[in-house]
Every structure is written in structure tokens, then in C-alpha cells.
C-alpha positions in Angstrom: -75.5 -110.0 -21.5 -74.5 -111.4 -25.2 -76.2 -113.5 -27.1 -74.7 -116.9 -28.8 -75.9 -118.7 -31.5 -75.9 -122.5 -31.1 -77.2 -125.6 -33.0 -79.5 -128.7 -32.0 -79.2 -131.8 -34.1 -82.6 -132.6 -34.4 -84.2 -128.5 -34.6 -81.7 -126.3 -35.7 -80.1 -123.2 -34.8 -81.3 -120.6 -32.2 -80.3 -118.4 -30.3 -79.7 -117.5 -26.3 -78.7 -114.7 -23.7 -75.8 -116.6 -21.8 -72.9 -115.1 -19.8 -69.4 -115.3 -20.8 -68.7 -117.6 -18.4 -71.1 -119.9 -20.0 -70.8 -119.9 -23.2 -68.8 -122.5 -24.6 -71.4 -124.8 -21.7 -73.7 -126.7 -24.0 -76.8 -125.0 -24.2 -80.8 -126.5 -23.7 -82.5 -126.5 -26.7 -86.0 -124.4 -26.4 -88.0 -126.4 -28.3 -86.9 -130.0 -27.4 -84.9 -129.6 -24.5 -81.8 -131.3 -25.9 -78.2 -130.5 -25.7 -77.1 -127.9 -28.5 -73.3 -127.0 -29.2 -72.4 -123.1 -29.6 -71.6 -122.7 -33.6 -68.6 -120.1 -33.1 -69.2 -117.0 -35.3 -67.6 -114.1 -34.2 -68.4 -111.7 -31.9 -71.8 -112.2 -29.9 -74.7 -109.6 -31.0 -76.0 -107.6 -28.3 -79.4 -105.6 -28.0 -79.6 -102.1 -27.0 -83.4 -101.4 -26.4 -84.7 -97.8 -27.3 -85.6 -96.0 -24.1 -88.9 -95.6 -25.3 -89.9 -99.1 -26.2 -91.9 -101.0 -23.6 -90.4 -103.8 -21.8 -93.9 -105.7 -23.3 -92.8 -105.8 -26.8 -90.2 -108.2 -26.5 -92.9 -110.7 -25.4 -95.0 -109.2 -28.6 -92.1 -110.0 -30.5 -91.2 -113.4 -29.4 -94.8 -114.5 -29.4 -94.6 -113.9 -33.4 -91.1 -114.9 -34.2 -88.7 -117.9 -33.3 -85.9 -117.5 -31.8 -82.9 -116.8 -34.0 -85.2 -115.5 -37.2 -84.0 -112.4 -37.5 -86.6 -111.1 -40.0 -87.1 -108.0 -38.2 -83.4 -107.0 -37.7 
């Protein structure tokens, strides 16, 4: 599934795993539950996992990093 990156007025931009279908839908905001507007930039980025990286690492990885960082990358 892609990933979009969308804005909240009072956090900022983040970004979410949302369908096609769904993507132009206003979005929830993850940190103050408001609606957030999709901030059209392209093409959506999608994640391809290596086959040996644990399913757990993504957890690891959120648990250090907000959502839409992308200091890792």
C-alpha cells in the first residue's frame, strides 16, 4: 500500500499508509487527532522490506523516530 504525505494545521506534516481509494479522504492526524489535507507531491513512496529484516524493527524504528522524519532513509 503507498504512503501519502499530508499536513495538520496545528502539528505539521506526517506521513500514512492509505489506499488509493483513500487518498485524497482527509486523513486523522497521529498526534492530535485532527483533520489533515494530503500535500500532493508526486508519486507516493513505497517500502520494500529486506527479507531478512524482522517484522519487529519497524516498531524499533517508530519507537525512535516520528512519523515522516526520514533521517534514516
Amino acid at each position: 500500500m503507498p504512503i501519502y504525505d499530508y499536513r495538520c494545521d496545528a502539528c505539521g506534516a506526517f506521513d500514512q499508509m492509505r489506499s488509493v481509494a483513500a487518498r485524497d479522504l482527509p486523513a486523522e492526524c497521529p498526534w492530535c487527532g485532527m483533520a489533515a489535507v494530503r500535500i500532493p507531491n508526486g508519486l507516493p513512496v513505497l517500502i520494500r522490506h529486506a527479507d531478512d529484516q524482522a517484522a519487529s524493527d519497524d516498531g524499533a524504528y517508530l519507537a525512535r523516530h516520528r512519523t515522516g522524519c526520514r533521517c534514516c532513509l
